[in-house]
VEXDREN-2710 file (C-alpha; in Angstrom, 1 decimal):
% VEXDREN-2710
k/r/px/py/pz
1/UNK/0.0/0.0/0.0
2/UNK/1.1/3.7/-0.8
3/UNK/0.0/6.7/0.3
4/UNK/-2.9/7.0/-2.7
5/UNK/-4.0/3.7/-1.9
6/UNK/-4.4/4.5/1.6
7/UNK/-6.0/7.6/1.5
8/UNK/-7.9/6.0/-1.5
9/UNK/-9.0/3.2/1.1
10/UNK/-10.5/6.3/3.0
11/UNK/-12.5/8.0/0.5
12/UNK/-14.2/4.5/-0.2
13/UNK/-14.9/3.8/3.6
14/UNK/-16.2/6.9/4.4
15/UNK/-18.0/6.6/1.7
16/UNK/-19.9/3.6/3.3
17/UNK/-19.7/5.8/6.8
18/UNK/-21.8/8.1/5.2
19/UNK/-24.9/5.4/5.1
20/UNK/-24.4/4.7/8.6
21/UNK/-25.6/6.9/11.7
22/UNK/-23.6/5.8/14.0
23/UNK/-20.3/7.3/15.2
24/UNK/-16.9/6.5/13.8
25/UNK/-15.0/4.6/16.3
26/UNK/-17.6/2.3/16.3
27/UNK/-17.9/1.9/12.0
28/UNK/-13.8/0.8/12.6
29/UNK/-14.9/-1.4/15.3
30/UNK/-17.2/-3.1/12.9
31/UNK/-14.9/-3.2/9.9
32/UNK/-12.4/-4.7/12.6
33/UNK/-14.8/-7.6/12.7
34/UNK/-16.2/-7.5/9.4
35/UNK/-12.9/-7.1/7.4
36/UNK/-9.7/-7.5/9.3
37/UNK/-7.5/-7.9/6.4
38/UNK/-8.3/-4.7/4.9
39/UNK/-8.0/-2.8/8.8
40/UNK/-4.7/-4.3/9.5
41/UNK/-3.0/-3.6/5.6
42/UNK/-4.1/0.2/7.1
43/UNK/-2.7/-0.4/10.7
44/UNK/0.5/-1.5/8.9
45/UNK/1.2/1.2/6.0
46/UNK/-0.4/4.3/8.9
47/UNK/2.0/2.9/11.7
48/UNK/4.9/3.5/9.5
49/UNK/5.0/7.3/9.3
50/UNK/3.2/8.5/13.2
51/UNK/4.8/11.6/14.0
52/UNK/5.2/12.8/17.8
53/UNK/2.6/15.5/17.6
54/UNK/-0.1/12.4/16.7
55/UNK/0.9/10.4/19.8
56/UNK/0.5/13.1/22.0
57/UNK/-3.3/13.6/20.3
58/UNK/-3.8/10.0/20.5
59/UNK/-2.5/9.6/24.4
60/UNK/-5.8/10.9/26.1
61/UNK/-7.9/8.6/24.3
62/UNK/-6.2/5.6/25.0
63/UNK/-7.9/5.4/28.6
64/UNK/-11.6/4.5/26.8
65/UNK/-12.5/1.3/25.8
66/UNK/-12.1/1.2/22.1
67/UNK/-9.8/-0.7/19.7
68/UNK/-9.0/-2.8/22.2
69/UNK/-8.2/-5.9/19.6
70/UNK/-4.9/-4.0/19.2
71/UNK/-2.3/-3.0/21.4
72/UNK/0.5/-1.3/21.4
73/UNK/1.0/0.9/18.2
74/UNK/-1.8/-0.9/16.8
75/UNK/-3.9/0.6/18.7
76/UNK/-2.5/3.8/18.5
77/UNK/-2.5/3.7/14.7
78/UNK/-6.8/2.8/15.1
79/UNK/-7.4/6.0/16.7
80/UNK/-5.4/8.3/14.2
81/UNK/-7.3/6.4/11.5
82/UNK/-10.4/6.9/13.4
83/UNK/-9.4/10.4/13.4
84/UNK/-8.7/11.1/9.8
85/UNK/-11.7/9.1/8.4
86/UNK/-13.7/11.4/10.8
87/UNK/-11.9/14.5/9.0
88/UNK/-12.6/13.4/5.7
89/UNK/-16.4/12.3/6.1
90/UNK/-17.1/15.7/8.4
91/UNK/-15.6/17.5/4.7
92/UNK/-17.4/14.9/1.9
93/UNK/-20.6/15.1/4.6
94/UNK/-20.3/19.2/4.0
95/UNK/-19.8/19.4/0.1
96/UNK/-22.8/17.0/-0.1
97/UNK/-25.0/19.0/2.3
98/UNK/-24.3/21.9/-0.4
99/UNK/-24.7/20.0/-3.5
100/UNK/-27.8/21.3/-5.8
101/UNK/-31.3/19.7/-6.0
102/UNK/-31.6/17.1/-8.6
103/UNK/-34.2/15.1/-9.3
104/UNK/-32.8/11.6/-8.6
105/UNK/-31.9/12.7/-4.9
106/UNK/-34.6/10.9/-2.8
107/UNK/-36.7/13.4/-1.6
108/UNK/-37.3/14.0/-5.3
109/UNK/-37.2/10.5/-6.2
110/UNK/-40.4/10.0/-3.7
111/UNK/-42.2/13.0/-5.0
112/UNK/-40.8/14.2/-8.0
113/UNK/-43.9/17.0/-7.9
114/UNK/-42.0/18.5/-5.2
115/UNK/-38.7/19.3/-7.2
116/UNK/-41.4/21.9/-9.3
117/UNK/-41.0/23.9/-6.0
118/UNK/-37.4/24.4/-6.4
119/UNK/-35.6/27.8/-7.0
120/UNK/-32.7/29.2/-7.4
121/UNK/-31.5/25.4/-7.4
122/UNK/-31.0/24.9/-3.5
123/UNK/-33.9/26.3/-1.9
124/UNK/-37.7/24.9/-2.0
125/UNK/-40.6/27.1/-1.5
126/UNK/-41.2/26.9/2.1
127/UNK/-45.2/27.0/1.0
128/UNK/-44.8/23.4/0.2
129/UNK/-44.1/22.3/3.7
130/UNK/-45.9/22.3/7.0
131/UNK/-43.1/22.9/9.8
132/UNK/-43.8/20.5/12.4
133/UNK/-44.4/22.1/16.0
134/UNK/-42.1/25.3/14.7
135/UNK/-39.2/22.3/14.9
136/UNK/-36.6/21.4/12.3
137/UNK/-39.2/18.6/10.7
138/UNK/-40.7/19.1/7.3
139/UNK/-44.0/17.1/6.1
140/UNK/-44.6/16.7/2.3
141/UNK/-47.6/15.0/1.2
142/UNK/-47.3/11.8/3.7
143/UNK/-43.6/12.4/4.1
144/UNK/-40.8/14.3/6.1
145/UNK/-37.3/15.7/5.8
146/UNK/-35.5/17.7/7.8
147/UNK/-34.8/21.7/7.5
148/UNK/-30.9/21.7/7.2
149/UNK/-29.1/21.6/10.5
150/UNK/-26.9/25.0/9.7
151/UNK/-30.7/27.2/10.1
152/UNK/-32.4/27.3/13.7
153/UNK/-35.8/26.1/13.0
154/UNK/-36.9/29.2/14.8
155/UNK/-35.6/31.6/11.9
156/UNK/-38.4/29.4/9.5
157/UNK/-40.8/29.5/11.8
158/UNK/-40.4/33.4/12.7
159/UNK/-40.0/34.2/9.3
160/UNK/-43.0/32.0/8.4
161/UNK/-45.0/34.2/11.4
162/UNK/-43.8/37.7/10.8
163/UNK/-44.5/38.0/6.8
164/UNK/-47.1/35.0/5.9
165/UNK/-48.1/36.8/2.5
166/UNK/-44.2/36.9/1.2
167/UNK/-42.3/34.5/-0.7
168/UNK/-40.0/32.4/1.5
169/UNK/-37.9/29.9/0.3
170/UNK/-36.1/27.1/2.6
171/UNK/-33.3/24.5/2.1
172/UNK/-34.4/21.4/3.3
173/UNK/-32.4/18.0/3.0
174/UNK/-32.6/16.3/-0.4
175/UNK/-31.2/13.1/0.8
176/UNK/-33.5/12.1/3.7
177/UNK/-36.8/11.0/3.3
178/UNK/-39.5/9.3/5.8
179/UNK/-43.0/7.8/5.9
180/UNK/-43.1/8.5/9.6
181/UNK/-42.9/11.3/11.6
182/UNK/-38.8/11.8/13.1
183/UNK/-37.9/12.8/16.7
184/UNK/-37.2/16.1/17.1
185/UNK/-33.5/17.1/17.4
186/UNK/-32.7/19.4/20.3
187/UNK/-31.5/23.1/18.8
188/UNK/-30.0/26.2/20.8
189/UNK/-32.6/28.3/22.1
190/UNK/-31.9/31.8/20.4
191/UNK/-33.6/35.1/20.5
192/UNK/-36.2/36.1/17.8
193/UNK/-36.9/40.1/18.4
194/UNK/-40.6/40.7/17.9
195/UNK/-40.5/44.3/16.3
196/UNK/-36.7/45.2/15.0
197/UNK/-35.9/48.8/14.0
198/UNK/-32.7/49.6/12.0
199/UNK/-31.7/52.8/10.4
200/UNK/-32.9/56.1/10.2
201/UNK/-31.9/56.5/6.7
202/UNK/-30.6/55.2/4.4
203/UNK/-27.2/56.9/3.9
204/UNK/-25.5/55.6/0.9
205/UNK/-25.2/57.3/-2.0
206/UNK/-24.8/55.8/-5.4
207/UNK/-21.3/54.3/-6.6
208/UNK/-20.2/54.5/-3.1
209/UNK/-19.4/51.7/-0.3
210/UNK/-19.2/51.6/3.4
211/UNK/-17.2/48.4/5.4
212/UNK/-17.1/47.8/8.6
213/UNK/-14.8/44.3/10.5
214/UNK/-15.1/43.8/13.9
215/UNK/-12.6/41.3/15.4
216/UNK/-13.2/39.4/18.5
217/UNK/-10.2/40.1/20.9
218/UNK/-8.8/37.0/23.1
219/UNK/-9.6/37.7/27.0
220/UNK/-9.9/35.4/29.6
221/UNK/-13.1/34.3/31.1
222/UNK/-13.2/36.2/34.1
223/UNK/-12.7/39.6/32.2
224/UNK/-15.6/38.6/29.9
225/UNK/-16.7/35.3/29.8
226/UNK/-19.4/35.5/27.1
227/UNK/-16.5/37.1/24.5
228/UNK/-13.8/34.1/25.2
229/UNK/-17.0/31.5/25.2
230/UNK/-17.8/33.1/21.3
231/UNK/-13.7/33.2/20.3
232/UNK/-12.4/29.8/22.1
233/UNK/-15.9/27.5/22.0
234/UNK/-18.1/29.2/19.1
235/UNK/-14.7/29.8/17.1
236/UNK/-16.0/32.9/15.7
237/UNK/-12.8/35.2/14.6
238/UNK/-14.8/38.3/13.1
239/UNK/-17.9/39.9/11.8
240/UNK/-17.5/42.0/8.2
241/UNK/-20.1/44.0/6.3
242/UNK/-20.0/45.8/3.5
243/UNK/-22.6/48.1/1.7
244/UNK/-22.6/49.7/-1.6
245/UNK/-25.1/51.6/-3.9
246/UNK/-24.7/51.0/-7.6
247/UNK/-25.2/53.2/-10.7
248/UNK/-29.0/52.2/-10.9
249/UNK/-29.4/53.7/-6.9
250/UNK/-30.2/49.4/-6.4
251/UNK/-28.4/48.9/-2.1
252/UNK/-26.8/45.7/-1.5
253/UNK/-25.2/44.4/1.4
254/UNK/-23.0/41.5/2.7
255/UNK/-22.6/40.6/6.3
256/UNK/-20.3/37.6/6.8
257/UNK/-19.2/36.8/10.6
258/UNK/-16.1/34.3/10.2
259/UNK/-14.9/31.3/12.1
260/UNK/-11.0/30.1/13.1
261/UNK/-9.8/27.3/11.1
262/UNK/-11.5/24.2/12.6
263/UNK/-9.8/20.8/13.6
264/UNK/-11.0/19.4/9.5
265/UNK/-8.9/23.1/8.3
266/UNK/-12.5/24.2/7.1
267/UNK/-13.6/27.7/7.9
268/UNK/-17.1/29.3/7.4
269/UNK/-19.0/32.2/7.1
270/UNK/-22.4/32.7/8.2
271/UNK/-23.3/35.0/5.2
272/UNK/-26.4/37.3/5.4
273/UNK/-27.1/39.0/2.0
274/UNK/-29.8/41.8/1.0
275/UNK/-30.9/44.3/-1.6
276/UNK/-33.3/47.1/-2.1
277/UNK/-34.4/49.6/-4.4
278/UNK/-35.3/52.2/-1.9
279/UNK/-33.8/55.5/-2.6
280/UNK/-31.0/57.5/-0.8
281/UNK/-32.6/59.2/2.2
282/UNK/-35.7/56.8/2.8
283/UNK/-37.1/56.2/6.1
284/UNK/-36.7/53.1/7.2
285/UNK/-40.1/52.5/8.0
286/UNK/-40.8/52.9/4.3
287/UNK/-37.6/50.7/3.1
288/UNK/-38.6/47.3/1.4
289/UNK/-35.8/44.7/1.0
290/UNK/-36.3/43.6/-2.6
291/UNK/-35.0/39.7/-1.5
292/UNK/-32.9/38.9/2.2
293/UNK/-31.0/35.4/2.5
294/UNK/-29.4/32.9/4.7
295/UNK/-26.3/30.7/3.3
296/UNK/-23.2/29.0/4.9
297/UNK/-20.2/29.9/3.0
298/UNK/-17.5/26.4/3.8
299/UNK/-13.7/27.1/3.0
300/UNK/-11.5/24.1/2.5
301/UNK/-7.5/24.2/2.0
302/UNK/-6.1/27.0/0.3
303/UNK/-9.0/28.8/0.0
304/UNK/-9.4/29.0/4.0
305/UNK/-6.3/30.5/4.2
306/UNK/-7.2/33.3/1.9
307/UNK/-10.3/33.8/3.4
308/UNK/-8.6/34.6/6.6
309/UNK/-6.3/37.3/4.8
310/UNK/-9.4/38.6/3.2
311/UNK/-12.0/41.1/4.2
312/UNK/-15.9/42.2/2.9
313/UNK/-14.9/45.3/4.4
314/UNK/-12.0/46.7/2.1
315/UNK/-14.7/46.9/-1.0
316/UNK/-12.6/44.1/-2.9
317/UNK/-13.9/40.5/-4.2
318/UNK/-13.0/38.0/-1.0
319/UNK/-12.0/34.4/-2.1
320/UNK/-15.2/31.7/-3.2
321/UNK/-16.3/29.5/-0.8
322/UNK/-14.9/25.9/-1.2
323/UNK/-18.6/24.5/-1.3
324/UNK/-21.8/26.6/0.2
325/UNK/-25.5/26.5/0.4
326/UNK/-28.6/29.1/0.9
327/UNK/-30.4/28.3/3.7
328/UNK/-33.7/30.6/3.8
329/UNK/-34.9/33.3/1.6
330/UNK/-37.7/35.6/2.1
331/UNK/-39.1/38.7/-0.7
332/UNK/-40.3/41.6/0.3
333/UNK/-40.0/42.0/3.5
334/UNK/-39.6/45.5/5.4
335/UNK/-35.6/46.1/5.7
336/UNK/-36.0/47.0/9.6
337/UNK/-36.1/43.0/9.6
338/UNK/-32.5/42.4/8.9
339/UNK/-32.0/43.1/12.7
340/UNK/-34.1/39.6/13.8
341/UNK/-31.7/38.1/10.8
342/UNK/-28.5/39.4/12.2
343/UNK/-29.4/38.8/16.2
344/UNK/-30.7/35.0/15.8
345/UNK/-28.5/33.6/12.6
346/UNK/-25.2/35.3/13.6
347/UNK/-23.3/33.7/16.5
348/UNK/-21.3/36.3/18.1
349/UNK/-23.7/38.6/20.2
350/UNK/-20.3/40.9/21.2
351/UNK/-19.3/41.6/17.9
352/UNK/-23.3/42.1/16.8
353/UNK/-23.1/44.9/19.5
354/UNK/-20.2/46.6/18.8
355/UNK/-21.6/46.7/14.8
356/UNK/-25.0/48.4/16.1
357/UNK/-23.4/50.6/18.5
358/UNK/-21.2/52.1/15.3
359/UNK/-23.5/52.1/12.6
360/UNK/-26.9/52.7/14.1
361/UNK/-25.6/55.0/17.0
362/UNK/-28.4/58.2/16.5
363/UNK/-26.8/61.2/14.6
364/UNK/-24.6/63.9/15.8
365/UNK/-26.8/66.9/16.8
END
């Protein structure tokens, strides 16, 4: 075996992980049984090249009860497999939750009338669903799917409740399908604002841009424990927005808030992107958002690096997403909403605050 072959070997079985809910230690525990051969041929070409940084990741875990066939470097060796077959299903698991609807995925497959609902190519019309109990849980016709996992069920449903006579589109998950009702995942309680305000005005004229990056500063817990919970736990590095008005008087603007590189070297962006047609100097009251949208922006590799050199806020093109996917859009609506949008999908209440304080702070007098 060389190192194509084994990492070949990878791709394949985590390709069969994929089909399987069930967690990775115990999929190796099975092949262990199922197919020894092929486990040991990777136990004996992985052993061969364990550097001293993987021992010392490996060392903690050696006190649970896994693996225990092996011992020794064996068993070493099953852990940092276990480790990079989690790495590379968490990645292929990602670019297939961002794939585009077709027709022979199988929610389509059991009711190919639904896939006349799509738009845009990976959102549905959210009128073709009934949202179970507000929760993540989708019925179609005599079946269910799930909303995708990256959107609080909340945001649906308080989008759904706030503007019921606007077009809202959803992304819900082309690859499960069920006859019965699911259980109900447990999500993060977040806050849904019952009557946002935003602006005064709206203060851009055409052919210019404003930016704005907020970065969250490293403290420790006792100085401010929410801000090191959001920077250490949530990951979340910085929030960037940009604004511009173009030659036809049409606002746009892009608010991304950006993670740290994650243990798979994947970062994302939380991307929240709007437009109207409302003139310079209109009253918010009066502004309409022509569309507002959800999507999670994944950076893989090269790419992830460049998105952390990068920045909405300096008015330049920032790098493509490796893979990414909207997750809810809604016509329409009045553009005080955006505030519900940026307080419930965004993660990073400190960094939300210290972007309202500077742009909506009143006037000078």
């Amino acid at each position: 075996m060389d190192i194509d072959q084994y990492y070949s070997t990878l791709d394949e079985l985590s390709a069969g992980y994929s089909k399987f809910n069930t967690a990775t230690h115990t999929y190796l525990e099975e092949l262990i049984e199922t197919d020894n051969q092929r486990m040991m041929e990777l136990i004996d070409f992985r052993k061969t090249f364990i550097g001293t940084k993987e021992l010392e990741e490996v060392t903690p875990y050696l006190s649970i009860g896994f693996f225990h066939k092996y011992s020794g470097i064996d068993r070493t060796t099953c852990f940092i497999i276990c480790f990079e077959l989690n790495e590379i299903a968490t990645k292929i698991g990602w670019r297939k939750r961002c794939t585009t609807y077709k027709k022979e995925q199988p929610l389509f497959d059991k009711f190919p009338d639904l896939f006349n609902q799509v738009h845009n190519d990976d959102l549905i019309d959210f009128s073709a669903f009934e949202q179970i109990n507000g929760s993540e849980i989708l019925k179609f016709n005599k079946g269910y799917t799930y909303i995708d996992f990256a959107l609080n069920p909340m945001i649906a449903s308080w989008t759904r409740g706030n503007f019921p006579d606007k077009k809202i589109f959803i992304r819900a998950n082309p690859f499960e399908v069920h006859d019965r009702q699911p259980r109900q995942m447990l999500f993060e309680s977040i806050l849904m604002p019952a009557n946002p305000n935003w602006w005064r005005n709206l203060s851009i004229h055409n052919r210019t841009k404003e930016g704005a990056s907020y970065v969250l500063e490293d403290c420790s817990p006792k100085e401010n424990l929410q801000q090191y919970w959001e920077l250490h736990v949530k990951q979340v590095k910085r929030l960037e927005v940009i604004a511009k008005r173009n030659n036809s008087g049409n606002l746009s603007m892009m608010i991304e808030e950006i993670t740290s590189t994650d243990n798979h070297g994947l970062v994302f962006g939380r991307c929240i992107h709007l437009d109207t047609d409302s003139p310079y100097g209109t009253p918010f009251e009066n502004s309409v958002l022509n569309h507002l949208d959800l999507a999670i922006n994944i950076y893989e590799g090269e790419a992830a690096r460049k998105r952390l050199e990068d920045n909405l806020a300096y008015g330049v093109v920032t790098t493509d997403a490796s893979y990414r996917t909207h997750l809810i859009k809604v016509l329409d609506i009045p553009f005080k909403a955006l505030f519900g949008y940026v307080i419930s999908f965004l993660k990073s209440q400190t960094l939300i605050s210290e972007w309202i304080k500077d742009q909506f702070r009143e006037p000078a007098a």
